[in-house]
C-alpha positions as CSV (number, residue, x, y, z in Angstrom):
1,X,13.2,-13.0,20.1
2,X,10.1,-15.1,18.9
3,X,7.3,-13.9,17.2
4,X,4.9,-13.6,19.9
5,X,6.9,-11.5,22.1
6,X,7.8,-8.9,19.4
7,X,4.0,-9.0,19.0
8,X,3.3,-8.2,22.8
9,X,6.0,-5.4,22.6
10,X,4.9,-3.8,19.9
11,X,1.7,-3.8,21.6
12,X,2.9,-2.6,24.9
13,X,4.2,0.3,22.9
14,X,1.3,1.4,22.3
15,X,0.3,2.1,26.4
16,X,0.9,4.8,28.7
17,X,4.0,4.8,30.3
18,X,3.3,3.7,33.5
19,X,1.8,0.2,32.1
20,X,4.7,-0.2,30.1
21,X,6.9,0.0,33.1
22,X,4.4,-2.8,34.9
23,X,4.8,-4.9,31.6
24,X,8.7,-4.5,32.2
25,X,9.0,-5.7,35.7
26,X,6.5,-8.4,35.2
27,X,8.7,-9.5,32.1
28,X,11.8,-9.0,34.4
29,X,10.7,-10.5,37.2
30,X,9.9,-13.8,35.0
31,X,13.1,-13.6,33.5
32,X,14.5,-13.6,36.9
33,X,16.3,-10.3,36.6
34,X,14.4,-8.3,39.5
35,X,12.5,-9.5,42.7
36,X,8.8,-9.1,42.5
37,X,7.6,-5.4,44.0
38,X,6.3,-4.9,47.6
39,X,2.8,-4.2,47.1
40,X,1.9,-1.7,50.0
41,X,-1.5,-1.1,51.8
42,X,-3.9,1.8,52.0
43,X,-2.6,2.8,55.4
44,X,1.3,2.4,54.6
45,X,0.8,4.6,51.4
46,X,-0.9,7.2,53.5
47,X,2.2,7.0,56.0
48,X,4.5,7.4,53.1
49,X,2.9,10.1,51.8
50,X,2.8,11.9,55.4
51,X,6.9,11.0,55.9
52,X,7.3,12.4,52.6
53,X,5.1,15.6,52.6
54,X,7.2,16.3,55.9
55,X,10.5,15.9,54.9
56,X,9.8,18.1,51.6
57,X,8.8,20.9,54.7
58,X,12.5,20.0,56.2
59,X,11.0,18.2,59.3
60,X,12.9,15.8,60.9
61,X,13.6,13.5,63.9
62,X,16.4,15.4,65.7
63,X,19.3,12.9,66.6
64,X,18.0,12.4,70.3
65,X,14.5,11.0,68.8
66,X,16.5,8.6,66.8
67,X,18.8,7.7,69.9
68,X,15.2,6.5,71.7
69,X,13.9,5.0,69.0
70,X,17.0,3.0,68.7
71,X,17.1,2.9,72.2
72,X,13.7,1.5,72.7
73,X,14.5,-1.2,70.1
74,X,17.2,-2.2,72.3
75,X,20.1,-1.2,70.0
């Protein structure tokens, strides 16, 4: 490892958690060890966070909702 990146590290140290782990998939993603994150919109982070609020309550397409999506998708 050269200088300079022991220097950056031992600065990253130093950060919350959360940059740390930004510093690690940047530095991964340059080293071509992981593909580069899906950045998501306001409105898809809302929908996630409805899908997910919804399935902590246990609600969930039954299986004929999922047959006409599927259905409607022509699959």
């Amino acid at each position: 490892m050269t200088k300079l990146l022991e220097q950056a590290v031992e600065a990253a140290r130093a950060l919350p958690p959360e940059l740390q782990d930004d510093i690690a998939r940047l530095v991964l993603q340059l080293a071509g060890e992981e593909e580069p994150p899906v950045i998501l919109s306001a409105e898809e982070r809302v929908a996630l966070d409805l899908s997910k609020a919804a399935a902590a309550r246990g609600e969930f397409a039954t299986d004929e909702q999922v047959r006409a999506v599927w259905a409607k998708r022509g699959l």
